[in-house]
N, CA, C and O atoms as a GROMACS GRO file, in nm:
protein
  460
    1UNK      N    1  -2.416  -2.789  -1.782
    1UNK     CA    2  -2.412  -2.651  -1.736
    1UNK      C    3  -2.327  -2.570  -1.833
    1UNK      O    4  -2.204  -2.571  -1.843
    2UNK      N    5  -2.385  -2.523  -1.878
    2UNK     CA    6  -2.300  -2.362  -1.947
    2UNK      C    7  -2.203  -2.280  -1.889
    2UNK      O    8  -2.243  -2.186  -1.820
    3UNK      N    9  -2.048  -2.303  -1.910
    3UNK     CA   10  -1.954  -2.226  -1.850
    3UNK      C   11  -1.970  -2.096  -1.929
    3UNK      O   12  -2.017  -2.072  -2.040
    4UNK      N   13  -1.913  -2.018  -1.834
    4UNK     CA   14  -1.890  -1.860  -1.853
    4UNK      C   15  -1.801  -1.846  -1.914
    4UNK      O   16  -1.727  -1.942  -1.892
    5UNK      N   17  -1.730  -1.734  -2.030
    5UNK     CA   18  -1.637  -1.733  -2.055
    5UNK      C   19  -1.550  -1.607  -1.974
    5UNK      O   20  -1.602  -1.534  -1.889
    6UNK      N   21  -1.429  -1.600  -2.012
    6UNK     CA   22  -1.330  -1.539  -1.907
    6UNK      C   23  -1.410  -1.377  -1.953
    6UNK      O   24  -1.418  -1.302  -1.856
    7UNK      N   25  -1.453  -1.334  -2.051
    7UNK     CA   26  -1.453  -1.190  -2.020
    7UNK      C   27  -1.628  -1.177  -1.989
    7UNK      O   28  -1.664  -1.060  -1.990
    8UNK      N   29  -1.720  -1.259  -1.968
    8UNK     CA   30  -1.770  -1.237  -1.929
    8UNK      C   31  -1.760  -1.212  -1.795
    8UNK      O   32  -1.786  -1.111  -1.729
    9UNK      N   33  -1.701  -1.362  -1.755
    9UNK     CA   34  -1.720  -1.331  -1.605
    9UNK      C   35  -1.670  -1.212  -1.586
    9UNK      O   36  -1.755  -1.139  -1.536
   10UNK      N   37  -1.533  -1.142  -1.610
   10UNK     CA   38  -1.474  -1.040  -1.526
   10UNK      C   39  -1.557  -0.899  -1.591
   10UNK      O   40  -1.522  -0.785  -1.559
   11UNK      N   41  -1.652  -0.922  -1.673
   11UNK     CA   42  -1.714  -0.778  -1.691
   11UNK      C   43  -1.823  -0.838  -1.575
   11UNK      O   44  -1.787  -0.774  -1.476
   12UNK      N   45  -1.928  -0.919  -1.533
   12UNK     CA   46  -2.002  -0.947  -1.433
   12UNK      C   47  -1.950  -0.916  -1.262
   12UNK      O   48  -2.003  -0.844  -1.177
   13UNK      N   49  -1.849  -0.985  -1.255
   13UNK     CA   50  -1.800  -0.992  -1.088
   13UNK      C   51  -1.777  -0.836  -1.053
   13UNK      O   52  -1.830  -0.806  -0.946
   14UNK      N   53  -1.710  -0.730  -1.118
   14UNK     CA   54  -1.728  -0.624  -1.032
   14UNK      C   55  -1.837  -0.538  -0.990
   14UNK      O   56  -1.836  -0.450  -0.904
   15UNK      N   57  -2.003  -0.605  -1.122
   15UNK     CA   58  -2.124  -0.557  -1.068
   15UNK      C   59  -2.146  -0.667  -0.980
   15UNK      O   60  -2.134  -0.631  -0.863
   16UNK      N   61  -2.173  -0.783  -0.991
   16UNK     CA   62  -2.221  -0.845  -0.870
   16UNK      C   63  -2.190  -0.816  -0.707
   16UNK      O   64  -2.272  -0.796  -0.617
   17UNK      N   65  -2.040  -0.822  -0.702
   17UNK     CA   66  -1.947  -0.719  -0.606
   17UNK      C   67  -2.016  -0.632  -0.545
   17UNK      O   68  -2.052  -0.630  -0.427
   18UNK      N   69  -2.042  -0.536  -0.656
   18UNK     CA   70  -2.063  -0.363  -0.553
   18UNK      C   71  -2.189  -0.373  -0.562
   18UNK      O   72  -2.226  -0.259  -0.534
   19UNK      N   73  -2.306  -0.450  -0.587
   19UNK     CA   74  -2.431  -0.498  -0.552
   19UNK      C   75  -2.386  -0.583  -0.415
   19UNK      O   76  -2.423  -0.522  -0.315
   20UNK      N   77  -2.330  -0.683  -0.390
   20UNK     CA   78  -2.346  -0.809  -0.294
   20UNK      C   79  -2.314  -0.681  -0.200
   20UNK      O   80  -2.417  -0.641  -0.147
   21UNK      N   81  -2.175  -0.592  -0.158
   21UNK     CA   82  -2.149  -0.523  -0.109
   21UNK      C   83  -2.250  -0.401  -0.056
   21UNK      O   84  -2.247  -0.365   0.062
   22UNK      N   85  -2.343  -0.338  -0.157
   22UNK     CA   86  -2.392  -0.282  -0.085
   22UNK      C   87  -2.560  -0.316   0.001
   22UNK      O   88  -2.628  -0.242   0.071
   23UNK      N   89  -2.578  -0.426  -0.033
   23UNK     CA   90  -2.703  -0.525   0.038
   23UNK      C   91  -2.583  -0.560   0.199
   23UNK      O   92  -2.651  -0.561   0.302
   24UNK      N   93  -2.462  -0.582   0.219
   24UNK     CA   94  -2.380  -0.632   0.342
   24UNK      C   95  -2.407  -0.505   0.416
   24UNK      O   96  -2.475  -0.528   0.516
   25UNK      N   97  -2.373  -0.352   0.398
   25UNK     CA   98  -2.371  -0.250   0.435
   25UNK      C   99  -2.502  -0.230   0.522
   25UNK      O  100  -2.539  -0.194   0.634
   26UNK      N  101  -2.547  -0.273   0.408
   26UNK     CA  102  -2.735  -0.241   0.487
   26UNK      C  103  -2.789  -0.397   0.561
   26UNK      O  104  -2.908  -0.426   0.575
   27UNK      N  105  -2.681  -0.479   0.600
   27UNK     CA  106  -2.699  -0.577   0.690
   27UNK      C  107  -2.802  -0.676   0.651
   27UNK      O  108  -2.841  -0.774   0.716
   28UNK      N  109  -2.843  -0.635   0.529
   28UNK     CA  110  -2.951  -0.716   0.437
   28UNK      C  111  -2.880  -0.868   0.397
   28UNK      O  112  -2.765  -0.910   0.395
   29UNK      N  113  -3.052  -0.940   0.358
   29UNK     CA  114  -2.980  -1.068   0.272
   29UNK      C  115  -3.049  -1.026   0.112
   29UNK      O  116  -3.145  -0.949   0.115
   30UNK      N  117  -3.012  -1.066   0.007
   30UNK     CA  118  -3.133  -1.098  -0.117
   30UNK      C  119  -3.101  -1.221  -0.164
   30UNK      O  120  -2.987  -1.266  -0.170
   31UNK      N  121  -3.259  -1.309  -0.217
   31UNK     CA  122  -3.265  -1.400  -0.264
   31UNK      C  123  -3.203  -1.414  -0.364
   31UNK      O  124  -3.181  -1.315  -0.433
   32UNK      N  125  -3.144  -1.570  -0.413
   32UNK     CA  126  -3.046  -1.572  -0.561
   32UNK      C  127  -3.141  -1.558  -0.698
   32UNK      O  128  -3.095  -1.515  -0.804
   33UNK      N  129  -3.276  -1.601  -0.683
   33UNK     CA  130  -3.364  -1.520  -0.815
   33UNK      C  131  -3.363  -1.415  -0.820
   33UNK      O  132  -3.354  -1.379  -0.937
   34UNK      N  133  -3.369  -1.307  -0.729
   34UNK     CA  134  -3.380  -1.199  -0.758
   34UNK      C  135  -3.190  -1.128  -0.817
   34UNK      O  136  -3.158  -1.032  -0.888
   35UNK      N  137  -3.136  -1.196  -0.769
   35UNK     CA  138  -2.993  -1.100  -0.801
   35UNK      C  139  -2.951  -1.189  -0.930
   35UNK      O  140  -2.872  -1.156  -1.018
   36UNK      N  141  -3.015  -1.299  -0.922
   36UNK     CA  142  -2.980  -1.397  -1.064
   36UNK      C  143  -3.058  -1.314  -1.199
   36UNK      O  144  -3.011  -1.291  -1.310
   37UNK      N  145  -3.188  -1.282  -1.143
   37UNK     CA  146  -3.244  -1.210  -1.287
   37UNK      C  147  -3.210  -1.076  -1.291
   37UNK      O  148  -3.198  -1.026  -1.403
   38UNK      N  149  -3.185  -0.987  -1.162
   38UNK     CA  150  -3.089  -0.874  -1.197
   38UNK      C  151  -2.997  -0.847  -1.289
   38UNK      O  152  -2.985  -0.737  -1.343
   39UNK      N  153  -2.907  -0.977  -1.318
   39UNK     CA  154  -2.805  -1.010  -1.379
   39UNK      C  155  -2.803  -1.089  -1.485
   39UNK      O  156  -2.694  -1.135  -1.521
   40UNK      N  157  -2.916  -1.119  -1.551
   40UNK     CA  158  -2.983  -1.192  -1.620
   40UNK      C  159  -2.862  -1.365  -1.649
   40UNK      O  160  -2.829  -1.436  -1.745
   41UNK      N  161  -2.840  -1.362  -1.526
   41UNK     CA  162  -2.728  -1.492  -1.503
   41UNK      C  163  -2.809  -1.625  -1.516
   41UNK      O  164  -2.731  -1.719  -1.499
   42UNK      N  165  -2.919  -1.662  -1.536
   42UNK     CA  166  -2.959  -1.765  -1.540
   42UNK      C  167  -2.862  -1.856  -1.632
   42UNK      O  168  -2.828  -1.834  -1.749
   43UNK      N  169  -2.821  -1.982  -1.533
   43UNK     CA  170  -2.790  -2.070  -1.606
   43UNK      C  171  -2.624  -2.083  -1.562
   43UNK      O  172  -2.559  -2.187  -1.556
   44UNK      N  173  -2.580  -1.951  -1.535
   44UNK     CA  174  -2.443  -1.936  -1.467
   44UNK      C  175  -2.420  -1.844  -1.366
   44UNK      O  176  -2.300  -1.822  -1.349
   45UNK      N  177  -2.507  -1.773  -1.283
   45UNK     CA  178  -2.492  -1.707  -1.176
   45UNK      C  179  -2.417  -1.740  -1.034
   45UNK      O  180  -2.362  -1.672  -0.947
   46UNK      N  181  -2.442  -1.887  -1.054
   46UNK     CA  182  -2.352  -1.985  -0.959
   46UNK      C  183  -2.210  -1.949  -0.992
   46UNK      O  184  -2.116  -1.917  -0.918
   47UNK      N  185  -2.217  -1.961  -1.103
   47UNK     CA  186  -2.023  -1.971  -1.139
   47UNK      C  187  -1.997  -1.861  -1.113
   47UNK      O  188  -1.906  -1.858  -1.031
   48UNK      N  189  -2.034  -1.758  -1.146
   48UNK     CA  190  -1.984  -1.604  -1.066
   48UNK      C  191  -1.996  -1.566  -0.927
   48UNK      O  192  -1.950  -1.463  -0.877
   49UNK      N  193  -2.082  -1.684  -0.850
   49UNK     CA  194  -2.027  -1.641  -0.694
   49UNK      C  195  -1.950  -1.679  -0.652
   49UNK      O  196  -1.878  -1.617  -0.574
   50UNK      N  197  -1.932  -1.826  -0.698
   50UNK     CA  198  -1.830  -1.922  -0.667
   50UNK      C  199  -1.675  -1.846  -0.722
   50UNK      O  200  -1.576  -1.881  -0.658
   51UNK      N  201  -1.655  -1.756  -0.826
   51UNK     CA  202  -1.550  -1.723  -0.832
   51UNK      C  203  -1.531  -1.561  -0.744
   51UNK      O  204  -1.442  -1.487  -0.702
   52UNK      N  205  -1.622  -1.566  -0.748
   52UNK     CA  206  -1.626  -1.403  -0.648
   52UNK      C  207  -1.615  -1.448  -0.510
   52UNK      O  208  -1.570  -1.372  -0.425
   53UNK      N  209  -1.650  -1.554  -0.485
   53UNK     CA  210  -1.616  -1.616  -0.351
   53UNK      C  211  -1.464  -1.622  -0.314
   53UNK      O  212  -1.406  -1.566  -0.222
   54UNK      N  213  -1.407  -1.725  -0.432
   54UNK     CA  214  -1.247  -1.748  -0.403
   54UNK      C  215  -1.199  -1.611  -0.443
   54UNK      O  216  -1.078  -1.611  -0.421
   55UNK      N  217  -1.226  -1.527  -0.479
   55UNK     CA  218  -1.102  -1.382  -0.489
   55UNK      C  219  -1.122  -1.368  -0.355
   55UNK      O  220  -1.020  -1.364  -0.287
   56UNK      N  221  -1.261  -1.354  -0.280
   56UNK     CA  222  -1.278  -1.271  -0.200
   56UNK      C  223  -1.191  -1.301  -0.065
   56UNK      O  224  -1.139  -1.215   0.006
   57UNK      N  225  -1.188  -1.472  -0.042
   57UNK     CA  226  -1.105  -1.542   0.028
   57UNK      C  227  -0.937  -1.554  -0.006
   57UNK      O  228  -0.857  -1.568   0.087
   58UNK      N  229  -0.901  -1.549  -0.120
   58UNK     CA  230  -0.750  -1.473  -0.155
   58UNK      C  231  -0.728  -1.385  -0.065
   58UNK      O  232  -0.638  -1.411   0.016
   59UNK      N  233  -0.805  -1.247  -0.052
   59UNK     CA  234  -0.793  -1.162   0.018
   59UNK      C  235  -0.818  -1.126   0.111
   59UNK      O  236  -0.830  -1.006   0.134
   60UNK      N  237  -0.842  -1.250   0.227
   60UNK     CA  238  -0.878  -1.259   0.352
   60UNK      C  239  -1.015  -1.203   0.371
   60UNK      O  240  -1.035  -1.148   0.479
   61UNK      N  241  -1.101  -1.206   0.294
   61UNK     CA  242  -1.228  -1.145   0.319
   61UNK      C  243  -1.350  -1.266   0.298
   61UNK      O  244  -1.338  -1.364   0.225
   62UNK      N  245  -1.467  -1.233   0.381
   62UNK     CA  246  -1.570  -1.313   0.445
   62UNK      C  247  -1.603  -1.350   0.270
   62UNK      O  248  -1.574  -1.278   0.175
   63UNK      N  249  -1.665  -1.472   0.266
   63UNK     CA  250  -1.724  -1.554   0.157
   63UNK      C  251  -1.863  -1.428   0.119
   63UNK      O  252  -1.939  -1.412   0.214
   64UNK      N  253  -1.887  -1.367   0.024
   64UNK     CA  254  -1.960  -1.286  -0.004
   64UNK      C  255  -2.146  -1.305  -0.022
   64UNK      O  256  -2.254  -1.252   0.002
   65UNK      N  257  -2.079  -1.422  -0.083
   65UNK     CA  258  -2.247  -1.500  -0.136
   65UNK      C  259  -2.274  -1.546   0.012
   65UNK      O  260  -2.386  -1.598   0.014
   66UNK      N  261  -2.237  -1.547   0.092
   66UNK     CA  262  -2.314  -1.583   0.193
   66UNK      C  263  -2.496  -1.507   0.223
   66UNK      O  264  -2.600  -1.570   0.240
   67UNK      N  265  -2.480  -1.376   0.222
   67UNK     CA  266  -2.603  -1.318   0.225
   67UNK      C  267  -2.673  -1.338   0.121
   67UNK      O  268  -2.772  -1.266   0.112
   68UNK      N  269  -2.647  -1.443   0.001
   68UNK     CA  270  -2.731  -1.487  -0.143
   68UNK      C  271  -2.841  -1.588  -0.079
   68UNK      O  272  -2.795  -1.693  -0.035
   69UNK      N  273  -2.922  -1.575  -0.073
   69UNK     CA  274  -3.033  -1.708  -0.033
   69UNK      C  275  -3.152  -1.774  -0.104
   69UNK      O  276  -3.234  -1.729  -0.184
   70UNK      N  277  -3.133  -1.891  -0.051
   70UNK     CA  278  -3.259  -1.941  -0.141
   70UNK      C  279  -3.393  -1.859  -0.099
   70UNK      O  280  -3.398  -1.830   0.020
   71UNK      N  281  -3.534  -1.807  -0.202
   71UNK     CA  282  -3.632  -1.805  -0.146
   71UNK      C  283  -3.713  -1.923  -0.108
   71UNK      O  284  -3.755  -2.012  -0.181
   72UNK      N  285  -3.733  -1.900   0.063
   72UNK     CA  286  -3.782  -1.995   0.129
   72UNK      C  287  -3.826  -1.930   0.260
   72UNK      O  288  -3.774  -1.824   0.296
   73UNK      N  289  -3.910  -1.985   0.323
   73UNK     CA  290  -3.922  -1.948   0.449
   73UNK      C  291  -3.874  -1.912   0.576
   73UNK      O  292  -3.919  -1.833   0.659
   74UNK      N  293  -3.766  -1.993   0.577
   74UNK     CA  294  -3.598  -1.968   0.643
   74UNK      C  295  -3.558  -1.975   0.567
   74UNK      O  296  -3.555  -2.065   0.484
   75UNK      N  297  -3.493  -1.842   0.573
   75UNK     CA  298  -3.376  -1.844   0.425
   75UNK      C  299  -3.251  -1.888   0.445
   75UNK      O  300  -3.212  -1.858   0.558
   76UNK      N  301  -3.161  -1.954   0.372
   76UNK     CA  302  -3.052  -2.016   0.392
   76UNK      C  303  -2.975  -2.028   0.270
   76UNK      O  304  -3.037  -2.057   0.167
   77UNK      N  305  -2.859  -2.011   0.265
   77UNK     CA  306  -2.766  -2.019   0.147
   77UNK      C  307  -2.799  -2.134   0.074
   77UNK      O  308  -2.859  -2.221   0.137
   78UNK      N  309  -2.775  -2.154  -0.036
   78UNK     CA  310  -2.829  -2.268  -0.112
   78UNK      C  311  -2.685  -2.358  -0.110
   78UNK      O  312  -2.577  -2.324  -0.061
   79UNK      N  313  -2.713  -2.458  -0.166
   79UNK     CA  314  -2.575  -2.625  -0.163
   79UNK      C  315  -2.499  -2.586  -0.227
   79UNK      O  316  -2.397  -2.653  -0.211
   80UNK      N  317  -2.478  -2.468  -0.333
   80UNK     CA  318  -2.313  -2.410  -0.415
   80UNK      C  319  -2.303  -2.396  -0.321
   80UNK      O  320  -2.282  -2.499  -0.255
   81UNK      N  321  -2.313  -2.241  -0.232
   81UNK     CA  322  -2.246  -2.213  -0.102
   81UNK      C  323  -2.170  -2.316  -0.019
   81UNK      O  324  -2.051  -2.307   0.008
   82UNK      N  325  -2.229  -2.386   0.007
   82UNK     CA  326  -2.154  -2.486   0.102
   82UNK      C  327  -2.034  -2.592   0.061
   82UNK      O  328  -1.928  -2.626   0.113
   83UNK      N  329  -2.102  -2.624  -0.058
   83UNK     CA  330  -1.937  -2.672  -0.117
   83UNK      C  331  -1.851  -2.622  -0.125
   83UNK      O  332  -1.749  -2.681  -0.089
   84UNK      N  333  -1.843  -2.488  -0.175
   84UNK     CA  334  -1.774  -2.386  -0.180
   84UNK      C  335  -1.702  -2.371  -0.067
   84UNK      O  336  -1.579  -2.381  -0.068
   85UNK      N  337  -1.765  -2.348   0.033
   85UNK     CA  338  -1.726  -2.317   0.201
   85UNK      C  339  -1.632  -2.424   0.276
   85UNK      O  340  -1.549  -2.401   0.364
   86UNK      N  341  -1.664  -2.538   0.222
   86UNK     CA  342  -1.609  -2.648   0.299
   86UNK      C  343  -1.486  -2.659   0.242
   86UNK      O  344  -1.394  -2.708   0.307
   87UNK      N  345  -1.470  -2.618   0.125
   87UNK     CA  346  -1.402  -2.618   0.047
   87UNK      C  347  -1.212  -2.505   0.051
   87UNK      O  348  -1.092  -2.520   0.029
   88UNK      N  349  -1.316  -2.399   0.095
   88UNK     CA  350  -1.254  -2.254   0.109
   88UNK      C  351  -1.264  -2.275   0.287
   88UNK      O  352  -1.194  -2.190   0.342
   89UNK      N  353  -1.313  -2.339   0.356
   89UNK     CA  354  -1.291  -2.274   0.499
   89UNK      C  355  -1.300  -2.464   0.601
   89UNK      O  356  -1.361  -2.502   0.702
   90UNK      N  357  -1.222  -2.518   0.522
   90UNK     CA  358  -1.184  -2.653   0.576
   90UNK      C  359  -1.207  -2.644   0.731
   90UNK      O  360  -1.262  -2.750   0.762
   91UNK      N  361  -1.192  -2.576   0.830
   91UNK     CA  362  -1.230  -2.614   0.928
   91UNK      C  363  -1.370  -2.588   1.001
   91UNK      O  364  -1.393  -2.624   1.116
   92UNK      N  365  -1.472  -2.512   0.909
   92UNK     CA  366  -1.614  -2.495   0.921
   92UNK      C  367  -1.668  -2.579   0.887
   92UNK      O  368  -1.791  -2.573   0.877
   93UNK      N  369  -1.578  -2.725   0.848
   93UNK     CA  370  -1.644  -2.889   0.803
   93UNK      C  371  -1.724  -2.916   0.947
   93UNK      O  372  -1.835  -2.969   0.942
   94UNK      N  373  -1.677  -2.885   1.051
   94UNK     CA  374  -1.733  -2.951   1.161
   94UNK      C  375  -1.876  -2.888   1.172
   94UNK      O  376  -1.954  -2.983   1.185
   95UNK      N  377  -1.948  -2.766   1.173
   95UNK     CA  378  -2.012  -2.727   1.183
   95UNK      C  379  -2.146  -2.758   1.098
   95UNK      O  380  -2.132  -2.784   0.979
   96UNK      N  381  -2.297  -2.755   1.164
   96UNK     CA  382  -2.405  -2.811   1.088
   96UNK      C  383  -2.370  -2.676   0.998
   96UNK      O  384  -2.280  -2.598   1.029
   97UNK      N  385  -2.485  -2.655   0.844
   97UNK     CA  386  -2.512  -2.624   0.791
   97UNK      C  387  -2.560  -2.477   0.792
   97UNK      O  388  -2.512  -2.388   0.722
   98UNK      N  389  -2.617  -2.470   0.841
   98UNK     CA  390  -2.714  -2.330   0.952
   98UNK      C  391  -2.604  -2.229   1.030
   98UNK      O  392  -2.598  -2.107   1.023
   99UNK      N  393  -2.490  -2.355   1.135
   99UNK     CA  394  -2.401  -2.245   1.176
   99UNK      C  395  -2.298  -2.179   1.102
   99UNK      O  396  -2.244  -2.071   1.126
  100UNK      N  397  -2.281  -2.252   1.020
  100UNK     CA  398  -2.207  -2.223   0.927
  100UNK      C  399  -2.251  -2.147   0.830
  100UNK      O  400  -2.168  -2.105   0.749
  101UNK      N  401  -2.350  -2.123   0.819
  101UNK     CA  402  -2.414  -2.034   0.712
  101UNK      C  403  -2.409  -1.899   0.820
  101UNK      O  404  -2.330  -1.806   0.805
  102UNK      N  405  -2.495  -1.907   0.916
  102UNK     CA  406  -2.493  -1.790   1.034
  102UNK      C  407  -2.340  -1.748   1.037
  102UNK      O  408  -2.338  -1.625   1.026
  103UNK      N  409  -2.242  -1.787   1.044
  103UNK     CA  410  -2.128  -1.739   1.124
  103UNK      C  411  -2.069  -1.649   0.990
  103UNK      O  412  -2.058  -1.527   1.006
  104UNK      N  413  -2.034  -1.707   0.866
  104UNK     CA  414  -2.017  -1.624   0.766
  104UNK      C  415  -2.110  -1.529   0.682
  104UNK      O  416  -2.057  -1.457   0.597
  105UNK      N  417  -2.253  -1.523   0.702
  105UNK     CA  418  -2.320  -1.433   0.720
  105UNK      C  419  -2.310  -1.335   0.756
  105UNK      O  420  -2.330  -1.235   0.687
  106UNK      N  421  -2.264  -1.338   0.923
  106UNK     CA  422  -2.246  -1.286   1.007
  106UNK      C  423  -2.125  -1.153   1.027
  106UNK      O  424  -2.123  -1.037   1.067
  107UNK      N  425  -2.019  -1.270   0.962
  107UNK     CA  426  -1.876  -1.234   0.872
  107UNK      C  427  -1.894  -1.122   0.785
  107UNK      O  428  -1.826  -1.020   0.788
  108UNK      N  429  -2.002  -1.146   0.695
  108UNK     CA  430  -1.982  -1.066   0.586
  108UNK      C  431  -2.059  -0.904   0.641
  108UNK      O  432  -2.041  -0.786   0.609
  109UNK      N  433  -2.134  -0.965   0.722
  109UNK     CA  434  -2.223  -0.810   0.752
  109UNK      C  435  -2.169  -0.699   0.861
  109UNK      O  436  -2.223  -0.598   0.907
  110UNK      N  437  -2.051  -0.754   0.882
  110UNK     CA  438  -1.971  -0.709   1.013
  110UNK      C  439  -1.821  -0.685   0.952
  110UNK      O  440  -1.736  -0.638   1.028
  111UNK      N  441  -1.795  -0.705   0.858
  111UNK     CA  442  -1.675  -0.653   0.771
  111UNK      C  443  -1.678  -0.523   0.723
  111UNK      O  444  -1.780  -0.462   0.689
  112UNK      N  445  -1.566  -0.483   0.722
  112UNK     CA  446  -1.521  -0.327   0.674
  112UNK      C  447  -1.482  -0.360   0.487
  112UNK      O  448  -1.369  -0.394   0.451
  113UNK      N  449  -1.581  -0.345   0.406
  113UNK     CA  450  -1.583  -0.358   0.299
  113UNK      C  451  -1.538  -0.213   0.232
  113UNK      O  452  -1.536  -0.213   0.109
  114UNK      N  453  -1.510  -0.119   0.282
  114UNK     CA  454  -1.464   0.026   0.239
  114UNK      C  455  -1.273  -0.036   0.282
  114UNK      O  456  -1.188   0.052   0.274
  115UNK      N  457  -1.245  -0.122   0.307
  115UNK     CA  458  -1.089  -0.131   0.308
  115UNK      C  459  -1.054  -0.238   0.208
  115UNK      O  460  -0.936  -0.267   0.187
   0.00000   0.00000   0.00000
């Protein structure tokens, strides 16, 4: 896998941000191809949620990529997410996959992202 370097990522994360942010507003999800080729991130789009994830949890705020989903028929966060999660929210280990995807979903679309 191709790491990012430091100024990429931090010129990327504040567009991915006020994109992920304003798809939460509008209670929306978007698929990770589509915001991956937005961002022409192929190859490292993962590594920029995953770090946009942990700022976002620094700052007491819902895991962001949660509304990122695989395209599929039920859409559902893809397996970064969840490592990530189990990772960042140690006691959502107990929970299947689904609720845990639902509940921080849920999190993110019900947060006051203007504070």
């Amino acid at each position: 896998m191709h790491r990012l370097g430091s100024e990429k990522m931090e010129r990327y994360l504040p567009q991915v941000r006020r994109r992920l942010v304003a798809v939460a507003a509008r209670r929306e999800l978007v698929k990770y191809n589509s915001i991956q080729n937005e961002f022409g991130g192929r190859g490292y789009f993962g590594q920029v949620l995953d770090e946009l994830n942990r700022r976002e949890h620094r700052f007491g705020r819902p895991l962001l990529s949660a509304i990122v989903v695989r395209d599929q028929p039920n859409p559902i966060a893809g397996e970064g997410f969840f490592v990530l999660a189990r990772e960042l929210l140690p006691a959502s280990s107990a929970r299947g996959k689904r609720a845990l995807w639902e509940a921080e979903r849920d999190r993110v679309w019900s947060f006051d992202w203007t504070r």
